[in-house]
N, C-alpha and C positions, 0 to 999 in steps of 0.2 A: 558565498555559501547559500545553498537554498537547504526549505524541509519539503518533504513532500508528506503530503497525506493524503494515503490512500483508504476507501473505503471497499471493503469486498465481502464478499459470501463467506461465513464460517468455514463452508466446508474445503473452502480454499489457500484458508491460513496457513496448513505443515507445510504445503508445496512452494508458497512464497517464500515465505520467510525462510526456507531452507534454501530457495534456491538463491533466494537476496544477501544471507549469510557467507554461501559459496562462495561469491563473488565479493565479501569483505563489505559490505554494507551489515548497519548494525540497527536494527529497528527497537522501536518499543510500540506492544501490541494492546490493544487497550479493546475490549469487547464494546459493542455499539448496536441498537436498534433506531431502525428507520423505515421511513415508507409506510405505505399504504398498509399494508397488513401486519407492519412490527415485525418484520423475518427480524432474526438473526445476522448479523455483521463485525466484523471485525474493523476497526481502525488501526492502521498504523502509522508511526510516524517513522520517517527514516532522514535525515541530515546526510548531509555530503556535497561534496563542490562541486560548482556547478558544471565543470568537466564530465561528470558520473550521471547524472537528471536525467539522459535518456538511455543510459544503462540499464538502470533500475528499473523507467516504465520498460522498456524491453522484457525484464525478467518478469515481473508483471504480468506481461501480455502470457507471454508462453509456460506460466505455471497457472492460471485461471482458467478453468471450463467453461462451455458457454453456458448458461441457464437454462432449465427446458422452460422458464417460462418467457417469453417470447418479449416481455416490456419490464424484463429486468439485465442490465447490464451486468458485464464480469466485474468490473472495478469503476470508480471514480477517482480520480487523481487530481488532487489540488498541489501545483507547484508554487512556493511561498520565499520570496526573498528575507534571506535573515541577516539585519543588522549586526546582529552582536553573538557572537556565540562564546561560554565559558565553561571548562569542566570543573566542577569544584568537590 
């Protein structure tokens, strides 16, 4: 099982995460600031096996805009091996 976490633009959220839903991936979104000038951001975390890992950056990729400003990325994407996972 991996987690992924993803960091992106606010204004990118509904499009993700809808589009990451579609496809049966289930996130939790958690608001974030970062960077140089404190924008706005979104964290997500989304779980899934690791069959799906490049599913997800896929849906990612094709529901994030590029930026108009030129030294900020769509997303950042950390893929995290998970030892243990439990729902309780």
């Amino acid at each position: 099982m991996k987690m992924i976490v993803c960091v992106l633009q606010d204004s990118d959220k509904d499009n993700v995460v809808r589009g990451l839903n579609d496809d049966d991936f289930r996130v939790t979104v958690l608001p974030s600031t970062g960077g140089y000038f404190r924008r706005g951001n979104i964290t997500l975390f989304i779980g899934t096996d690791d069959d799906r890992v490049e599913r997800a950056i896929q849906i990612i990729k094709q529901n994030s805009k590029q930026s108009d400003d030129p030294g900020r990325k769509r997303a950042t994407v950390f893929v995290l091996k998970v030892d243990q996972h439990e729902k309780i």
